[in-house]
C-alpha positions, 0 to 999 in steps of 0.5 A: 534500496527496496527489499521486501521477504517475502516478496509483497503482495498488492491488490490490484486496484493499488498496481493500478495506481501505481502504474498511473504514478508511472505516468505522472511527469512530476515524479522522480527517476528515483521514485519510477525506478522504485515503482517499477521494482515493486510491480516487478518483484510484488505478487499481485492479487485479483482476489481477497487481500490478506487483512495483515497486508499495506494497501493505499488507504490503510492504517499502520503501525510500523518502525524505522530502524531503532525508532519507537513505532509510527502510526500513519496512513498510507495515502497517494497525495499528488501534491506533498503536505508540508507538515503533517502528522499520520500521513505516510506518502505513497509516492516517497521511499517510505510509502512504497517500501511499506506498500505490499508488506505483511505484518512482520515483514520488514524492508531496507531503506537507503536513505540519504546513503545509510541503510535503514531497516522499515518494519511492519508492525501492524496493520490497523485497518484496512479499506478491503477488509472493510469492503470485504465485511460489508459486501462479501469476497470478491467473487460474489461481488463479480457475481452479481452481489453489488447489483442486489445491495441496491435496489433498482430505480424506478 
């Protein structure tokens, strides 16, 4: 069902999802156990995340089996969209097998019971770089470095 070498890395914010997803009543026995593999198997991170890694909210560029590459977000929808094109799931198979990934890394799918390989082609942007870029590492953030960003009010 999910595969990943070698294991995915996830930032903490997006374990945290995840563990809220954990308690949403709606979510399938299918997508928990999932859930739980990924939290089990992936090596979170309380620091800087590798800019090549899948976080929630990142763009990417990947390919399912023999398929030409998608580009999509990585979003955490608590309702499905209907038909929606560059909107990948968080909480569907496909969503959580690319949660985690490297550039290069590749998953295995069993969908509707025939194995399909999903692979990370790219990693297009992604927000913790982006927050890396404009306020620093995360140990200057914890430091103070936010605090001194805004001025205070008076």
């Amino acid at each position: 069902m999910l595969a990943a070498h070698p294991p995915a890395i996830l930032a903490a914010e997006d374990a945290s999802v995840l563990h809220t997803i954990l308690d949403d009543p709606l979510v399938s026995h299918r997508i928990r156990s999932t859930i739980r593999r990924k939290l089990t198997e992936a090596h979170a991170v309380t620091t800087e995340v590798p800019g090549d890694v899948v976080t929630i909210n990142s763009r990417i560029s990947f390919r399912l089996g023999d398929g030409v590459p998608i580009s999509a977000f990585l979003v955490d929808l608590v309702h499905p969209l209907r038909a929606f094109q560059g909107i990948i799931p968080l909480r569907s198979e496909i969503g959580l097998s690319l949660l985690g990934l490297r550039e290069g890394n590749c998953a295995i799918l069993d969908l509707r019971k025939v194995p399909a390989v999903l692979v990370l082609k790219r990693v297009l942007h992604q927000p913790q770089r982006q927050i890396q870029a404009i306020f620093g590492p995360t140990d200057s953030r914890a430091s103070g470095a936010i605090s001194k960003a805004y001025p205070p009010i008076s």
